[in-house]
C-alpha positions as a printed NumPy array, in Angstrom:
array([[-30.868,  27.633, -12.493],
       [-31.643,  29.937, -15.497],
       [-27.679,  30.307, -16.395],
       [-27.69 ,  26.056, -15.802],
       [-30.819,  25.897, -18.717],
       [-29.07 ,  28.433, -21.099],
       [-25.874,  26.377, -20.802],
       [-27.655,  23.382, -21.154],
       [-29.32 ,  24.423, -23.945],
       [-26.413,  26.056, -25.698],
       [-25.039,  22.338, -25.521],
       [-27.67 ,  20.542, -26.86 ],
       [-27.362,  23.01 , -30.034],
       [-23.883,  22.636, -30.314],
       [-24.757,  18.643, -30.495],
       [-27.05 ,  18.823, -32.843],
       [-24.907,  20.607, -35.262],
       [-21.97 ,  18.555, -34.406],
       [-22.968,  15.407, -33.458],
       [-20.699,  12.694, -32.268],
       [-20.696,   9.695, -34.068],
       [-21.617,   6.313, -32.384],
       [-23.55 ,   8.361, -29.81 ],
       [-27.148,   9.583, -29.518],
       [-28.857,  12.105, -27.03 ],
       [-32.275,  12.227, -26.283],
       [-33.854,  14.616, -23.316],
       [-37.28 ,  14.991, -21.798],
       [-38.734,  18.381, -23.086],
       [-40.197,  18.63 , -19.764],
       [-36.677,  19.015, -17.92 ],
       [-33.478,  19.511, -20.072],
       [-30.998,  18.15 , -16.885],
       [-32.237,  14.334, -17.794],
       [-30.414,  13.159, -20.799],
       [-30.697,   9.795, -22.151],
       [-27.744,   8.551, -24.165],
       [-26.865,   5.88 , -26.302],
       [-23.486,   4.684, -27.173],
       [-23.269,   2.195, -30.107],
       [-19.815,  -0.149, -29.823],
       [-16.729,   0.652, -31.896],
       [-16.22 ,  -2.21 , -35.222],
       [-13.   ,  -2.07 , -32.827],
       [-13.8  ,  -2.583, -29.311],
       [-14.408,  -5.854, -27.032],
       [-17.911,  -4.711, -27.127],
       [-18.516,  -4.558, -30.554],
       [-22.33 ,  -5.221, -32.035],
       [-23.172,  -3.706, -28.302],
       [-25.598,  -0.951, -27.526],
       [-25.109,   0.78 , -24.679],
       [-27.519,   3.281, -22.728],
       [-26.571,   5.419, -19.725],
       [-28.295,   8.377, -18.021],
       [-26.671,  12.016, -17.725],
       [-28.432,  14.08 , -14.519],
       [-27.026,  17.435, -15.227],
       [-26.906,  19.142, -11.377],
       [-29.013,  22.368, -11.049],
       [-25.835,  24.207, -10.281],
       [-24.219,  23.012, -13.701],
       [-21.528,  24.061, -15.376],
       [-19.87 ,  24.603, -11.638],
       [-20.979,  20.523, -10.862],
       [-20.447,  18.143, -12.63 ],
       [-23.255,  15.593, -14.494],
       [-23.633,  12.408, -12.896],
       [-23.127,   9.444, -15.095],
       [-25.158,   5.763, -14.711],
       [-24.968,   2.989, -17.029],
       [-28.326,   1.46 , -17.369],
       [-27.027,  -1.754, -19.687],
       [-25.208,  -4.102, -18.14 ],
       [-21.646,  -4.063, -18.771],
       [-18.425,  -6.074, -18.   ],
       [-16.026,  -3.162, -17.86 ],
       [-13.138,  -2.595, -15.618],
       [-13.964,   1.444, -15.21 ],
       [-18.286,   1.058, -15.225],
       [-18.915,  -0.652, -11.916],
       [-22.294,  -2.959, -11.14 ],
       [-24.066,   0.137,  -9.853],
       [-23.592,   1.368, -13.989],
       [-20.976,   4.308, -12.454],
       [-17.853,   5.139, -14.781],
       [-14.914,   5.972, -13.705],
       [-13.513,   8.964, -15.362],
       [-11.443,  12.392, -14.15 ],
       [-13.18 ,  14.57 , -15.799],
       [-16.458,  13.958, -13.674],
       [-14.477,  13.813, -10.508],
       [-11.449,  15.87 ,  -9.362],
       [-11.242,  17.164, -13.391],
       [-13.898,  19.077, -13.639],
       [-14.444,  22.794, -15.012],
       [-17.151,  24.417, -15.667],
       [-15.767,  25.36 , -19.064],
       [-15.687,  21.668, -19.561],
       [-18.381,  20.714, -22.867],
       [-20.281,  18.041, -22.126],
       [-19.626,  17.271, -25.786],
       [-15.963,  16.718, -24.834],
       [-17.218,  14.814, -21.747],
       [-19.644,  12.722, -23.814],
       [-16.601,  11.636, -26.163],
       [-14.554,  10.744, -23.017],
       [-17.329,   8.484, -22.129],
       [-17.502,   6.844, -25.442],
       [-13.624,   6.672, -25.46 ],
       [-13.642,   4.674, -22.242],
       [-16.024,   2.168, -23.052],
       [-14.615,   1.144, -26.229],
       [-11.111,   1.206, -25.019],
       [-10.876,  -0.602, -21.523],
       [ -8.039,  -0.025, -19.369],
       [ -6.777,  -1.847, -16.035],
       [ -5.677,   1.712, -14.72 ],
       [ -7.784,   3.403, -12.086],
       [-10.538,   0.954, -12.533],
       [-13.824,   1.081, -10.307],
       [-13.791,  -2.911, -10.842],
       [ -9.982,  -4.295,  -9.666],
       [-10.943,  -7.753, -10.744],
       [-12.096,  -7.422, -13.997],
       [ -8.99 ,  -4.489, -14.148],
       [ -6.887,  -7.938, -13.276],
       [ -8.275, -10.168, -15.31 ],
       [ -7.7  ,  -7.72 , -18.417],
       [ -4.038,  -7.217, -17.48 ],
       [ -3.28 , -10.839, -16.49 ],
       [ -5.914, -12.984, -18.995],
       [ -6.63 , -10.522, -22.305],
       [ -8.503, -13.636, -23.732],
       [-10.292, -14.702, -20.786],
       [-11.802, -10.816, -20.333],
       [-12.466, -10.528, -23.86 ],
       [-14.677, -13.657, -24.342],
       [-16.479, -12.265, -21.165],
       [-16.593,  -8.638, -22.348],
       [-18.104, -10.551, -25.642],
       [-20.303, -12.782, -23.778],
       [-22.165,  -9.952, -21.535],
       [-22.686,  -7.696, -24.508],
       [-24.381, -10.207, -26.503],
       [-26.336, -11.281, -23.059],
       [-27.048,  -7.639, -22.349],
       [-26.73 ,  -5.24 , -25.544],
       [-27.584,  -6.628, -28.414]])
């Protein structure tokens, strides 16, 4: 656990002195494996104007686990289920432990702004994104201003 807080900690550093922009970080002093982000919507994206806030639980074995990811806003999003769970390799079957969460963070960011019907955690809204672009945008619109804004 003490190699998991100096990792952790190195992280958090390399953050602050490189931050990503669009995203935030925040962490309980009191434990350093709770993060609370905040991802603010690309001028871009279907959820532009949105605010979006997830958890990061960083495992007590990190880097050799990976962090578990849970959207706490409510999002219509073919890879963030109801549950708030994204849908991304690199906390699944991709991960390292040389992985940064920096570079994880941006992946996270990257996939909310830019939807895709491929490997989605949510087939319908995957289907209705492939087969009805306008139909999922005005919802994508409609639950961000109902849920992130």
């Amino acid at each position: 656990m003490a190699g998991a807080l100096r990792r952790i900690q190195k992280e958090l550093r390399d953050l602050q002195s490189n931050p990503i922009e669009g995203l935030s970080v925040t962490h309980d002093d009191a434990t350093l494996f709770n993060w609370k982000c905040t991802i603010k919507a690309a001028s871009d994206s279907p959820y532009k104007g949105g605010t979006f806030h997830f958890n990061l639980d960083l495992p007590e074995n990190f880097p050799f686990k990976a962090p578990s990811v849970k959207f706490t806003t409510k999002i219509y999003h073919p890879g963030i289920n109801e549950e708030g769970h994204i849908c991304v390799p690199v906390l699944r079957d991709q991960w390292k432990p040389t992985v940064s969460l920096s570079s994880v963070l941006i992946t996270i960011q990257d996939k909310l702004n830019n939807p895709s019907p491929d490997d989605p955690f949510e087939p319908e809204i995957a289907g209705l994104l492939k087969n009805d672009k306008a139909k999922f945008l005005t919802t994508a619109k409609e639950w961000t201003k109902k849920y992130a804004t």
